[in-house]
C-alpha positions as CSV (number, residue, x, y, z in Angstrom):
1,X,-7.7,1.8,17.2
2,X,-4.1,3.0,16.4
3,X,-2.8,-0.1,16.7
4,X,-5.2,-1.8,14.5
5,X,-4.4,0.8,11.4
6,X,-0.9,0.1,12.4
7,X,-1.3,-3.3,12.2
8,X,-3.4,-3.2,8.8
9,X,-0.8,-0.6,7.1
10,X,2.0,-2.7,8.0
11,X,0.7,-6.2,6.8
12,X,-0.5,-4.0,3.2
13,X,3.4,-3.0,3.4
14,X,5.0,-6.5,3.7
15,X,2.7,-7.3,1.1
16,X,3.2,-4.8,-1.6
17,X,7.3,-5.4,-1.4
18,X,6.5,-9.4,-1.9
19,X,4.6,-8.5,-4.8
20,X,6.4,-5.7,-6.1
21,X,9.8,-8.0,-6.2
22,X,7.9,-10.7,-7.0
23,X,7.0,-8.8,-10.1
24,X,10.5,-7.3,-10.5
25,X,11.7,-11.5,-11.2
26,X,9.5,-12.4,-13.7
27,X,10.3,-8.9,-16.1
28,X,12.1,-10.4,-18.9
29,X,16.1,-8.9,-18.7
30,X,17.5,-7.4,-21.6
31,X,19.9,-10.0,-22.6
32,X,16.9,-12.7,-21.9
33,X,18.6,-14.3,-18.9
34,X,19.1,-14.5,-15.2
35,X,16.0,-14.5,-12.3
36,X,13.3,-13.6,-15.1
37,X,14.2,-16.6,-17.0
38,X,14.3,-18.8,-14.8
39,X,11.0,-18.1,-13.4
40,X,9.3,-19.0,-16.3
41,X,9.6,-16.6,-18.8
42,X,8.0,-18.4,-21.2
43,X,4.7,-18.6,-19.1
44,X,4.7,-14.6,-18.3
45,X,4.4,-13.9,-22.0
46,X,1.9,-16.8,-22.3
47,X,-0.5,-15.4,-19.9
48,X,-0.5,-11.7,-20.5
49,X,-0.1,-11.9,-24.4
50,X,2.6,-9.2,-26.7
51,X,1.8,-6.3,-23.6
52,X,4.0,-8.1,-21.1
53,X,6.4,-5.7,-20.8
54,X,3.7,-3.4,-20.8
55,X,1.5,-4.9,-17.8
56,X,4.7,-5.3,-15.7
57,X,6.0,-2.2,-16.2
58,X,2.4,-1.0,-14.6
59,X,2.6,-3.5,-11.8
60,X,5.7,-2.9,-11.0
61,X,4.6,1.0,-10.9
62,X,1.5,0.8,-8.8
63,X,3.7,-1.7,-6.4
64,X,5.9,1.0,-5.6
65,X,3.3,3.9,-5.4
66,X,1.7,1.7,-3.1
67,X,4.6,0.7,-1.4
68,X,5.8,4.5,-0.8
69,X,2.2,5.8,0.4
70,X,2.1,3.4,2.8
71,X,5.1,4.2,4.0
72,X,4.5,7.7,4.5
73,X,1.2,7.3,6.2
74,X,2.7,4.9,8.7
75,X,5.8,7.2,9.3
76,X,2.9,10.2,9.7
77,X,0.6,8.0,12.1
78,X,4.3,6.9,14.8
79,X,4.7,10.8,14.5
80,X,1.1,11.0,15.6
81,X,1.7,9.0,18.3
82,X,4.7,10.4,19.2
83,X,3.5,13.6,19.6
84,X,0.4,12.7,21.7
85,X,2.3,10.3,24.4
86,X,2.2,11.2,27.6
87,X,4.6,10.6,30.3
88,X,3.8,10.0,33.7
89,X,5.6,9.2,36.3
90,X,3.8,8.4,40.0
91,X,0.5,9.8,38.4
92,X,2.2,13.2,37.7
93,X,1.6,14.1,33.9
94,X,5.4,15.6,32.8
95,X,4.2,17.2,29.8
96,X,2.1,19.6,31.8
97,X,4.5,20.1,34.5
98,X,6.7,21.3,31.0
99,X,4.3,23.7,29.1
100,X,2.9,25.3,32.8
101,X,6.6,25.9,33.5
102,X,7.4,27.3,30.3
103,X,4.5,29.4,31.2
104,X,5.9,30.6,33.8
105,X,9.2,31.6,33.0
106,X,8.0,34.2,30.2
């Protein structure tokens, strides 16, 4: 199941950067040159009307939200896993061997 969320969270990662630079490009510059022109400009402000600016800006916004929550729940789910892994070598468990000796010695 882990590895499924993983997986799922990663693939909504890749995706959000793609469309969050994708979205970057086509924001019109300030001196009306450079990626945003030449990635049609002209048909940005076309399709979403005066609010371009506006609609980007909000794109570009939730991109990065989305982008940085992601993030933090996959960084939160490998400490998960981290924290639960347990090492065995020849069938002996080494994280119990640990703790009972801690145990032990207090």
């Amino acid at each position: 199941m882990y590895s499924f969320f993983s997986f799922l969270l990663t693939f909504i990662l890749i995706c959000a950067s793609i469309f969050t630079t994708l979205v970057i490009l086509m924001q019109r510059p300030s001196a009306n040159s450079g990626m945003g022109s030449s990635l049609g400009g002209g048909a940005v402000e076309s399709a979403f009307g005066s609010d371009t600016t506006k609609v980007l800006t909000k794109w570009t916004v939730g991109g990065i939200v989305t982008f940085f929550i992601v993030a933090f729940f996959l960084s939160m789910m490998q400490i998960w896993a981290n924290s639960h892994k347990q090492v065995k070598i020849n069938n002996i468990d080494l994280k119990n061997i640990i703790v009972d000796d801690d145990i032990q010695k207090r």
